[in-house]
Backbone bond lengths (Angstrom), bond angles and torsions (degrees), N, CA, C in turn:
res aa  C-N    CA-C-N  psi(-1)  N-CA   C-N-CA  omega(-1)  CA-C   N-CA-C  phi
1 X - - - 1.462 - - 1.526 109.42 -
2 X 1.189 120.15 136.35 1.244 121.75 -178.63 1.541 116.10 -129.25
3 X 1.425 152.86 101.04 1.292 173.24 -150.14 1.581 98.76 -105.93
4 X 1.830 110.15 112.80 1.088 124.44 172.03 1.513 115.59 -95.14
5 X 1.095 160.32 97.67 1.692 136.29 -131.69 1.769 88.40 -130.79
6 X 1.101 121.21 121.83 1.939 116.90 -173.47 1.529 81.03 -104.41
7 X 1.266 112.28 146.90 1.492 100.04 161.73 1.645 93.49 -171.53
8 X 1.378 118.16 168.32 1.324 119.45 175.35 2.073 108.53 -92.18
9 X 1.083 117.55 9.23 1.536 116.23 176.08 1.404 97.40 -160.59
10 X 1.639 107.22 76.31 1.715 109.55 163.03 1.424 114.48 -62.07
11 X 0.997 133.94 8.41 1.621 118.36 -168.68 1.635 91.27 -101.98
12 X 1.428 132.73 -7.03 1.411 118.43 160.79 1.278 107.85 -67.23
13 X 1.443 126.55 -40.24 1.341 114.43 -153.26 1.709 92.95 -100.56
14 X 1.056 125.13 -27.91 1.321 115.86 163.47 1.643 141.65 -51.09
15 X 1.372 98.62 -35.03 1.660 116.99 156.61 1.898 113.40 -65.29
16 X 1.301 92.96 -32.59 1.964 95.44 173.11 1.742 103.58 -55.94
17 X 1.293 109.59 -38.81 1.640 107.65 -138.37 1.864 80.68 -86.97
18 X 1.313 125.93 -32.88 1.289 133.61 -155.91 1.072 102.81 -59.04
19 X 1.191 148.55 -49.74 1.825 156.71 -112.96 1.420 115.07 -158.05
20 X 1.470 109.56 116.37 1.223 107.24 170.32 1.445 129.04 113.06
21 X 1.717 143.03 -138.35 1.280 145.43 166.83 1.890 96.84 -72.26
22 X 1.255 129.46 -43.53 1.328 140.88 -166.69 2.122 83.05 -64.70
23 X 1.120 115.22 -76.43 1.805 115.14 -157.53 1.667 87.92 -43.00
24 X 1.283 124.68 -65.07 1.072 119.34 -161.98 1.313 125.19 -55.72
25 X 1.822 122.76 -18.26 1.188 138.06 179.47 1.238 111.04 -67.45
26 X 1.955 111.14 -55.12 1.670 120.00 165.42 1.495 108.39 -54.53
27 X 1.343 131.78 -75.79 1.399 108.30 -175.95 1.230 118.08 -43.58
28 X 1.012 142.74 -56.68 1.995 121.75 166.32 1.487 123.43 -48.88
29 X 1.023 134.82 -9.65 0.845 135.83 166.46 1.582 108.65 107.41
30 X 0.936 147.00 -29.08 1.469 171.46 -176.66 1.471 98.20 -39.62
31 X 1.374 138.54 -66.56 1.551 128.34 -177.63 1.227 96.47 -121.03
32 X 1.685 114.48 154.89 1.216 130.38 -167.32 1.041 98.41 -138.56
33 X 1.400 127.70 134.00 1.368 140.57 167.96 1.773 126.78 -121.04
34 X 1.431 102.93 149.42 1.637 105.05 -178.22 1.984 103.40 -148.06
35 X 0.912 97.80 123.24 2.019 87.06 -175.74 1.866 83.34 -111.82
36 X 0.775 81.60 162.66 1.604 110.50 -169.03 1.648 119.34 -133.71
37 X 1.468 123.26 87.96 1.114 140.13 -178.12 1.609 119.66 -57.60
38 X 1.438 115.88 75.82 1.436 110.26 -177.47 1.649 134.16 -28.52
39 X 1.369 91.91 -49.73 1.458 116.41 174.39 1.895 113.28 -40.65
40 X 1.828 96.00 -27.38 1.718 88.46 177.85 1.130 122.71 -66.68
41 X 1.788 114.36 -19.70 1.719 134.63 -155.65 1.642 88.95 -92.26
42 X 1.220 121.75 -10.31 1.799 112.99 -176.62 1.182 100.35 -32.48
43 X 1.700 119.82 171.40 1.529 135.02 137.38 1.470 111.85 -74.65
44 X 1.378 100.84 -64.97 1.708 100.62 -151.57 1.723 108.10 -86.20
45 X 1.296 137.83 -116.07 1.457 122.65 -145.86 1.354 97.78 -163.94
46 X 1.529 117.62 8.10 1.263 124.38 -179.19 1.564 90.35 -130.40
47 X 1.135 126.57 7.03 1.454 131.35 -176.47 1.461 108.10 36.31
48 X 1.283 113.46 52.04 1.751 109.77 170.50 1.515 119.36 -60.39
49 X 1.230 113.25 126.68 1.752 112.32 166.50 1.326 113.60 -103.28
50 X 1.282 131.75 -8.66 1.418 114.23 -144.87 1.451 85.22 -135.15
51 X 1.758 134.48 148.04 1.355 130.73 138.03 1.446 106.93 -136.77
52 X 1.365 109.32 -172.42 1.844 138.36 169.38 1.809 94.04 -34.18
53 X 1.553 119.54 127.17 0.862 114.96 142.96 1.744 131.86 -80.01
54 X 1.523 112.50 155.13 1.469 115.60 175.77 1.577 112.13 -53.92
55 X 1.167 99.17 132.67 1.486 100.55 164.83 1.733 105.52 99.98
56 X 1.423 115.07 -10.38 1.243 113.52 -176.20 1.793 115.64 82.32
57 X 1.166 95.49 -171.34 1.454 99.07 -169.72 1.573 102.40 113.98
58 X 1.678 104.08 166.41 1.651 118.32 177.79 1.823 108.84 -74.33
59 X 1.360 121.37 164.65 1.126 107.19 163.79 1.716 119.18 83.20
60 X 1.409 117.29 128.67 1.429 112.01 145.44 1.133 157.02 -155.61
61 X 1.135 135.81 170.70 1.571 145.33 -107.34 1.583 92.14 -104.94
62 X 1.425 112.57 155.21 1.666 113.16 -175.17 1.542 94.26 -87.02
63 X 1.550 115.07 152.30 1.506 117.40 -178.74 1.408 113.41 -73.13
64 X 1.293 121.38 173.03 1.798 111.97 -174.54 1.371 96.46 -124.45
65 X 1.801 137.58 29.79 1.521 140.70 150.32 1.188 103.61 -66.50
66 X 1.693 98.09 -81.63 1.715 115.15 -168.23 1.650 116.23 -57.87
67 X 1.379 113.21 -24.73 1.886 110.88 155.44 1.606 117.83 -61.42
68 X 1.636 91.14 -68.22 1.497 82.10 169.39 1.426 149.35 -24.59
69 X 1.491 103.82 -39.83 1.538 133.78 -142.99 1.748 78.75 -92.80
70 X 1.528 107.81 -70.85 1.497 109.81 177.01 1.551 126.78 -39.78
71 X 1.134 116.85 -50.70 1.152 143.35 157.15 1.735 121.70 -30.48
72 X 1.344 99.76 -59.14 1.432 95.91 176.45 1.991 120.78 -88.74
73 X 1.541 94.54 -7.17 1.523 90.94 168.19 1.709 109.68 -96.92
74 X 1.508 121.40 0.06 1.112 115.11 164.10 1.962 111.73 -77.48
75 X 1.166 118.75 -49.81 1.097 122.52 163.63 1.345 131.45 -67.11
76 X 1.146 129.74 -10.45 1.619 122.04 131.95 1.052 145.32 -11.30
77 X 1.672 85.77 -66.32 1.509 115.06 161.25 1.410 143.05 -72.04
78 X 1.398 94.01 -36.15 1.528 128.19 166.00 1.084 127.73 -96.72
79 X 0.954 139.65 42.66 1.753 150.93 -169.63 1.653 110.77 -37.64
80 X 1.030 129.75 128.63 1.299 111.57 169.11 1.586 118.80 61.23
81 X 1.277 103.75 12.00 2.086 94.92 169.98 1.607 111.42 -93.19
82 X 0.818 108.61 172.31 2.151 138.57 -150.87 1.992 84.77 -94.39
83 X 1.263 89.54 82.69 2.107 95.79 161.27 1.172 126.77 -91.59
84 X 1.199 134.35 96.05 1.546 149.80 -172.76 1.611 110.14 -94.00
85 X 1.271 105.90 117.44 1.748 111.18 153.92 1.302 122.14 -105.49
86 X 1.551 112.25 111.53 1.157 124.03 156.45 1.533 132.20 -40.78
87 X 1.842 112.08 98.75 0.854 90.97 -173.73 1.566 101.36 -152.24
88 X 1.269 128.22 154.92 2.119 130.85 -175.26 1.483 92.07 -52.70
89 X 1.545 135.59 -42.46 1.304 120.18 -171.53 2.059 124.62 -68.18
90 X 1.784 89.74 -18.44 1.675 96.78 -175.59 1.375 101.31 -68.22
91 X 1.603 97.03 -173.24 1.670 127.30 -167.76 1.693 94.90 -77.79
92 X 1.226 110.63 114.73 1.380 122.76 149.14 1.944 116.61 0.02
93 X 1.268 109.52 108.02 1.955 114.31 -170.10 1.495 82.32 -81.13
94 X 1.234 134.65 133.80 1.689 137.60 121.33 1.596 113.85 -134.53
95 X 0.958 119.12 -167.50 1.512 142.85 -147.45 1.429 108.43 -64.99
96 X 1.618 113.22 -52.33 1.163 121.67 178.88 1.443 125.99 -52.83
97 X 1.918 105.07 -33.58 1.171 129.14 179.35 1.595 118.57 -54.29
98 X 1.505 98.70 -53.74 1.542 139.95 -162.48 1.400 93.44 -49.30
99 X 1.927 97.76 -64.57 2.020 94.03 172.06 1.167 151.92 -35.46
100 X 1.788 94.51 -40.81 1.007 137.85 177.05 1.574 109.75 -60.64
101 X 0.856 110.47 -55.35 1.737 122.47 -170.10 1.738 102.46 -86.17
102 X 1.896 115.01 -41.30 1.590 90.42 159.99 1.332 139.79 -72.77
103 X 1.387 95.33 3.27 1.805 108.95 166.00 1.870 116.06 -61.49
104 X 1.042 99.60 -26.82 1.369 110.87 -167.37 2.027 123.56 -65.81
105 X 0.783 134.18 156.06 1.760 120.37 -179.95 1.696 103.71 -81.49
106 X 1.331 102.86 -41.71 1.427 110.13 -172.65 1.399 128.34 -151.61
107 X 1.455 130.52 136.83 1.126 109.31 -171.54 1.225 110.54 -126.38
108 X 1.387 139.59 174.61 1.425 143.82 172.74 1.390 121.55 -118.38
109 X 1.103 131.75 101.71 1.627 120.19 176.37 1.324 109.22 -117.62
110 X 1.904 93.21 154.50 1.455 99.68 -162.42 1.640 89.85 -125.49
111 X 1.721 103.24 128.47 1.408 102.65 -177.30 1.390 94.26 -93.29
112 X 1.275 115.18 162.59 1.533 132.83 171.18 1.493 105.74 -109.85
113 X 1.438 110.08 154.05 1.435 111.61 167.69 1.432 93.32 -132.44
114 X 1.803 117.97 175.10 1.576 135.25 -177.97 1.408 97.51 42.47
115 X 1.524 104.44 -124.43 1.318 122.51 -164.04 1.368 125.17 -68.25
116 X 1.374 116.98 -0.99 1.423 140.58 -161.25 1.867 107.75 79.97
117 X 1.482 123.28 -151.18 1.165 128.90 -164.80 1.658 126.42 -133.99
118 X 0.914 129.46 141.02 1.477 133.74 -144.60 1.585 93.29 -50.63
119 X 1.661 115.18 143.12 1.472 122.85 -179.58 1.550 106.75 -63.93
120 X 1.544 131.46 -15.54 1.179 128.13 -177.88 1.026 108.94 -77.03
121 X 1.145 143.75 -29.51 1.598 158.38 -159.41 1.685 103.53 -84.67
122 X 1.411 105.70 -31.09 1.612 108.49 -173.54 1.989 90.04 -89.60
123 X 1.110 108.52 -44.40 1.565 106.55 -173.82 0.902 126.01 -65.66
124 X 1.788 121.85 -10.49 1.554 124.90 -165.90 1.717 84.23 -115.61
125 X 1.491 122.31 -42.11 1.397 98.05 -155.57 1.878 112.43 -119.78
126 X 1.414 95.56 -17.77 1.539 103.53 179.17 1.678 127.34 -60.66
127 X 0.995 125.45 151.09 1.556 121.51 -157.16 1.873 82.42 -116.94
128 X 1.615 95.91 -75.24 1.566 121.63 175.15 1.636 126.42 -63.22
129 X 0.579 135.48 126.87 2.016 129.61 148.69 1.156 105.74 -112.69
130 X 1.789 132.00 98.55 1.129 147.36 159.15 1.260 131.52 -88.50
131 X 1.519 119.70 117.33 1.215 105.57 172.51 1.842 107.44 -119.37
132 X 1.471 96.01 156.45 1.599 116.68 -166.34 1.483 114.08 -72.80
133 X 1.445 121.09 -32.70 1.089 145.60 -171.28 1.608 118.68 177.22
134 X 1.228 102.80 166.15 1.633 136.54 179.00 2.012 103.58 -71.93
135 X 1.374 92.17 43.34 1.799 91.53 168.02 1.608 104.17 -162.21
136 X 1.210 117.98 177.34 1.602 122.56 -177.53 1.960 87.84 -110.14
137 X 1.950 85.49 153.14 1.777 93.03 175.03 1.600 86.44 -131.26
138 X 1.448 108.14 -174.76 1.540 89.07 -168.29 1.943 80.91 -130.31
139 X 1.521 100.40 15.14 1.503 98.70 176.03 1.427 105.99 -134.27
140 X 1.947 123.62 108.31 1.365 125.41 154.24 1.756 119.32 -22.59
141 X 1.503 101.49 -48.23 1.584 96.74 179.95 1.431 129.66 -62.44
142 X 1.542 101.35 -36.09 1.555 109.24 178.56 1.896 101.52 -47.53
143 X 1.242 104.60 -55.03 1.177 119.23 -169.04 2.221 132.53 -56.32
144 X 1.703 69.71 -32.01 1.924 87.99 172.38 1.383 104.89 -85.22
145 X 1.073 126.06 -45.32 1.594 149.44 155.75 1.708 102.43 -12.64
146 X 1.773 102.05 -65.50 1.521 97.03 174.66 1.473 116.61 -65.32
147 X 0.929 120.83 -45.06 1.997 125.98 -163.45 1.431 92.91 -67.42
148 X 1.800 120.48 -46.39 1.769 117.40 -172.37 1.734 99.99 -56.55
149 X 1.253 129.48 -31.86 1.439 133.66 -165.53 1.637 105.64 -87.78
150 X 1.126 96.15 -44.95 2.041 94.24 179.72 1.488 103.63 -60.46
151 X 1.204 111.97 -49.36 1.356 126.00 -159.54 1.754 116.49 -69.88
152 X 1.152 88.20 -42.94 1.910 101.99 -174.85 1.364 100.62 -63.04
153 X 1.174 132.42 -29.00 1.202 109.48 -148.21 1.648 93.18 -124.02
154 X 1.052 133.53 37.54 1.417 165.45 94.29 1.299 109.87 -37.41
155 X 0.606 150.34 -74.33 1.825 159.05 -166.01 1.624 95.93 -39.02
156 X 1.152 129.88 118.05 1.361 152.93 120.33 1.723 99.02 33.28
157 X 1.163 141.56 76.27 1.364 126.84 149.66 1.393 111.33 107.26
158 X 1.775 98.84 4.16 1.703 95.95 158.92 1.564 119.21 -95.32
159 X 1.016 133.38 -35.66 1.812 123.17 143.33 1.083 118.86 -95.10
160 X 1.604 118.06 171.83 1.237 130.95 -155.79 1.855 75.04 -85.25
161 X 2.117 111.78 156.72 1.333 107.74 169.45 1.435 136.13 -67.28
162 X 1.576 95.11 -23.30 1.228 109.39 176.87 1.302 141.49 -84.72
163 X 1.528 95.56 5.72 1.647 117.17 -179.14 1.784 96.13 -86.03
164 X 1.614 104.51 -20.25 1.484 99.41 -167.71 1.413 128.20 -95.21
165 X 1.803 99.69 4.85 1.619 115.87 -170.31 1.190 134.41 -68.90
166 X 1.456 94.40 -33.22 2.012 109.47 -178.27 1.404 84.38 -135.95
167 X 1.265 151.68 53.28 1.859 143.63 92.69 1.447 109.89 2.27
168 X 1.335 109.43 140.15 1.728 102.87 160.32 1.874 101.27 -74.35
169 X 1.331 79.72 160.41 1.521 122.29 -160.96 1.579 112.80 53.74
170 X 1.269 119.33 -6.67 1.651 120.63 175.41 1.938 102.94 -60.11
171 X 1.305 97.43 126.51 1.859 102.75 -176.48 1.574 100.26 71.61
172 X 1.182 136.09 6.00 1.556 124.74 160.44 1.444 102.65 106.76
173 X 1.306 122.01 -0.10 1.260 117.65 177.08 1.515 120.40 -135.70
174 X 1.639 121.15 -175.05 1.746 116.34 -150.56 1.693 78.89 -114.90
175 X 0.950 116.99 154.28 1.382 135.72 -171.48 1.846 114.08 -86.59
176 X 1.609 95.20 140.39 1.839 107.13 -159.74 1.647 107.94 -57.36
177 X 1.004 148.34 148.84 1.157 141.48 148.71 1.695 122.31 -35.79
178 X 1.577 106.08 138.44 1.819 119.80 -163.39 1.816 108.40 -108.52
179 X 0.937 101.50 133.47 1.492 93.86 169.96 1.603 116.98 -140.40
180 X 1.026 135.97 155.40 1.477 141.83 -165.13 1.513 104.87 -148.74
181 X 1.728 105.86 178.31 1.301 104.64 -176.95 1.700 126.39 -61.03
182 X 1.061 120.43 159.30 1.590 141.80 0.65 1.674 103.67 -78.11
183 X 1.138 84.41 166.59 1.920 102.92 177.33 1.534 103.95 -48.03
184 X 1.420 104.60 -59.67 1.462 131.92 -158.02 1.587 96.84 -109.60
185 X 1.399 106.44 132.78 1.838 106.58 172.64 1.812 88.21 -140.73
186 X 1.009 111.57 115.75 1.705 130.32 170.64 1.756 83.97 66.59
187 X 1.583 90.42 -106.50 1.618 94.00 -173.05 1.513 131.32 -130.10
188 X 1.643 91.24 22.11 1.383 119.33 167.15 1.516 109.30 -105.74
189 X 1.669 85.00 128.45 1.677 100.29 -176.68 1.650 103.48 -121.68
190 X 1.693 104.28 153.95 1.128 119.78 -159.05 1.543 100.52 -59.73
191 X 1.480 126.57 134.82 2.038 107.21 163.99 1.304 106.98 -61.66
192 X 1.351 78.68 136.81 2.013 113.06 -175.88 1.330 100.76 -57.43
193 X 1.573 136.37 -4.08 1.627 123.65 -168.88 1.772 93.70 -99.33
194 X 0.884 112.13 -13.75 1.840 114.52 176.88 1.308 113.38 -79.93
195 X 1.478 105.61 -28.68 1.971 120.04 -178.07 1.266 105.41 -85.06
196 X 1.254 126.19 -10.90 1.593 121.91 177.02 1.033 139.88 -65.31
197 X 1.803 110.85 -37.25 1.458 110.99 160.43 2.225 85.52 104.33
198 X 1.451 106.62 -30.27 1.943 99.53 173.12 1.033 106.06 -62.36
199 X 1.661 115.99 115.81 1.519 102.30 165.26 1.406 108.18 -95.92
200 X 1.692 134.93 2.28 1.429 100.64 147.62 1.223 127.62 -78.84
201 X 1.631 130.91 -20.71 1.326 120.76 -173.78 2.149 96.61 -78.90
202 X 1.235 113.30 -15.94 1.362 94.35 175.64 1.546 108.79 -92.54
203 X 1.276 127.78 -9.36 1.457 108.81 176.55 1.694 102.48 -85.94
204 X 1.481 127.29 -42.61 1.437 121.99 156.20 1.385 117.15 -52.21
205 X 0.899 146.96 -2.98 1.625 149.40 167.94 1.900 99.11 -79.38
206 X 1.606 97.52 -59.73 1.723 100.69 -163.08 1.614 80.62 -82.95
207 X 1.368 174.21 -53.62 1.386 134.20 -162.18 1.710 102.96 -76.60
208 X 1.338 148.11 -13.27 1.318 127.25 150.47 1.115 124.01 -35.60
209 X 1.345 114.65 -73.31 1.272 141.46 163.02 1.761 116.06 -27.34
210 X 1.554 122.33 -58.72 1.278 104.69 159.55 1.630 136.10 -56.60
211 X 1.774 97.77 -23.65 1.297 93.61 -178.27 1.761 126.68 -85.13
212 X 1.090 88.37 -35.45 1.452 117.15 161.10 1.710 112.57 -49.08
213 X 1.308 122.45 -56.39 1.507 126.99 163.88 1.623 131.35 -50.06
214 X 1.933 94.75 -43.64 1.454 122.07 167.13 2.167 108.15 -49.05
215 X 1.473 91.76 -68.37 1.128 95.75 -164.37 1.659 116.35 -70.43
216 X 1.679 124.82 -4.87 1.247 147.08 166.88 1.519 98.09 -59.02
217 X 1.547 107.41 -68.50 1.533 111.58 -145.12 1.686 94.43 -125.01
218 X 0.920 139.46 -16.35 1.651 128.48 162.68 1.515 116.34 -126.76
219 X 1.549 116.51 65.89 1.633 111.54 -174.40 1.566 93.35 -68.63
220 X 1.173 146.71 11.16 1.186 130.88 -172.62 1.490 91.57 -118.73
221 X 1.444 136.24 27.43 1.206 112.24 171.14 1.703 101.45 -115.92
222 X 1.725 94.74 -17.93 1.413 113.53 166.42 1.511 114.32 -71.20
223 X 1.160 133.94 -66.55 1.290 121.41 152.77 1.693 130.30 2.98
224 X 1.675 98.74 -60.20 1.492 130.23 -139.66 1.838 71.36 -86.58
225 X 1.116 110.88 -79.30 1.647 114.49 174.00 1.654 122.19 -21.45
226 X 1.300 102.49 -58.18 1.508 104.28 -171.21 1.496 98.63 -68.62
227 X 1.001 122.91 -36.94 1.416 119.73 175.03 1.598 132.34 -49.09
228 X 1.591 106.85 -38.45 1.467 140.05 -157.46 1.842 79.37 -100.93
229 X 1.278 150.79 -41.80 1.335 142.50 -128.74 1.217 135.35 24.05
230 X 1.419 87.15 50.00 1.812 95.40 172.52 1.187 95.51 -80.28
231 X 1.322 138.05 -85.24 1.231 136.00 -169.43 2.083 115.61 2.07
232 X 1.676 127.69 132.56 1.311 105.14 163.79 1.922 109.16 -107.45
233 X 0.988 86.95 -145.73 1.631 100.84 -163.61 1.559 107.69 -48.71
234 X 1.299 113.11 -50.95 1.537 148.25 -137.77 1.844 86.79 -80.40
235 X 1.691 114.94 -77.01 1.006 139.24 -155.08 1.591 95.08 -74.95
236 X 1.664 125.08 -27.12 1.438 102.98 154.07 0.978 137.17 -103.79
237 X 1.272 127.33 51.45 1.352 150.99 -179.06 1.831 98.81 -131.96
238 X 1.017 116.95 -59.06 1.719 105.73 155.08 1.520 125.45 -39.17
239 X 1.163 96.62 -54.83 1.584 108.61 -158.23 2.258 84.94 -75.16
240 X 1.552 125.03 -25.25 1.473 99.81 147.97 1.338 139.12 -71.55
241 X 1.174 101.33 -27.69 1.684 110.06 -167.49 1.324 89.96 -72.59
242 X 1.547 132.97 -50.42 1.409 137.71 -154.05 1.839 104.14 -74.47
243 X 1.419 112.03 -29.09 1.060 129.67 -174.21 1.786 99.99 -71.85
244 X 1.518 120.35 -51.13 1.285 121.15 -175.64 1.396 108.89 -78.82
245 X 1.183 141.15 -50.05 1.242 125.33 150.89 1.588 124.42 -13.63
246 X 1.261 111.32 -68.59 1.737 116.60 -165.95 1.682 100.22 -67.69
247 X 1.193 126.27 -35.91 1.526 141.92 161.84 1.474 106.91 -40.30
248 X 1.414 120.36 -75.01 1.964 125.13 170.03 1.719 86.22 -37.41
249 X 1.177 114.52 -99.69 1.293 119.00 -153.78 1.624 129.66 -25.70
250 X 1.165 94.31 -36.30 1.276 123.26 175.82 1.695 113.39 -58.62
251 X 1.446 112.12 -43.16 1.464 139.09 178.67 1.010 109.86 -68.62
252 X 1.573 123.28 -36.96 1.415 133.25 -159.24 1.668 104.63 -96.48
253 X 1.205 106.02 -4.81 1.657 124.48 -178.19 1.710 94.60 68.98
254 X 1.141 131.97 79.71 1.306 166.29 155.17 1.171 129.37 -115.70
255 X 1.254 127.73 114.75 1.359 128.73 -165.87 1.608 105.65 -120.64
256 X 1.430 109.48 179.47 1.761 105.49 175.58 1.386 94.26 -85.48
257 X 1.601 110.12 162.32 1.521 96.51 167.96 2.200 88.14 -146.77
């Protein structure tokens, strides 16, 4: 996988690539990176990108030369690769997506700054319009930053597979609660079904536990599941029992806490 990142302040996304599961991915060879400093594609000598949008309004908009300009010497090179701008107006980023996009050889993202970037620039060169979430950032990078991190570590041989099996939302649901040493922390002690050494009563312990968490804090992914029939036999027969439970409690004026 290789991550093209255009942006007007690569040294955010360049400190991403430096440190961590990502450094170790580039030294093996596994992800490849190039950020691309808009500001080089300027005209004039103050390298301006940004002015007054038409029509008025607060704020302004990145120019569509010095994108362009960047833009078309990335695709030169890149003929035909998948260019995404991060942006609050794109298609909703989640998990399914993430796969989707680490399927890919290479990708291109275009950070925005201020107001975002001239609508011609999305019409001539954009593939994607992604957005990260249901809020405004006032930095494109923050935002590629997330999709380069979901995504990378998807890729073929940058985590172990089995770190990636019971993930939240992996199988339709959010992942069981983790605990590590000490046994005892103040006056919470580890559950005794993890100290046992059963690994069927602990792998039936941790899918309760996801479903139970699922149906707490994402009943709409349960929904989204029962709908899709991923769910099998086992996990919907939990996902009732777990369902009638929270129902009593609920009756009894019991809440989660």
């Amino acid at each position: 996988m290789k991550y093209t990142v255009l942006t007007l302040f690569p040294e955010i996304s360049d400190a991403f690539f430096a440190s961590s599961i990502m450094a170790k991915a580039l030294e093996r060879g596994i992800i490849e990176y190039k950020s691309i400093n808009i500001r080089d594609y300027a005209f004039d000598k103050h390298r301006t990108c940004d002015d007054a949008p038409y029509g008025g309004g607060a704020g302004m908009l990145m120019l569509a030369e010095p994108l362009s300009r960047a833009l078309e010497a990335v695709l030169s090179c890149l003929p035909g690769q998948r260019a995404i701008y991060l942006t609050p107006s794109g298609k909703p980023f989640n998990q399914a997506l993430a796969r989707e996009l680490a399927a890919e050889s290479e990708l291109i993202l275009i950070c925005g700054r201020y107001e975002g970037i001239d609508q011609r620039i999305i019409d001539t060169y954009v593939d994607d319009e992604i957005s990260v979430g249901d809020y405004v950032l006032s930095s494109g990078e923050a935002a590629a930053l997330i999709l380069i991190d979901a995504t990378y570590r998807l890729v073929d041989d940058v985590i172990t597979p089995a770190s990636l099996e019971e993930e939240s939302f992996s199988g339709g649901l959010l992942e069981y609660p983790q605990y590590t040493r000490p046994e005892i922390y103040g006056t919470l002690k580890v559950p005794e079904v993890l100290l046992s050494g059963h690994h069927e009563n602990i792998r039936r312990w941790r899918l309760e536990k996801r479903v139970e968490r699922t149906l707490a804090r994402r009943p709409d992914l349960i929904r989204l599941g029962e709908e899709r029939g991923i769910f099998d036999d086992e996990i919907r027969k939990i996902i009732e029992q777990k369902s009638a439970q929270m129902a009593g409690r609920e009756t009894n004026g019991e809440g989660e806490r």
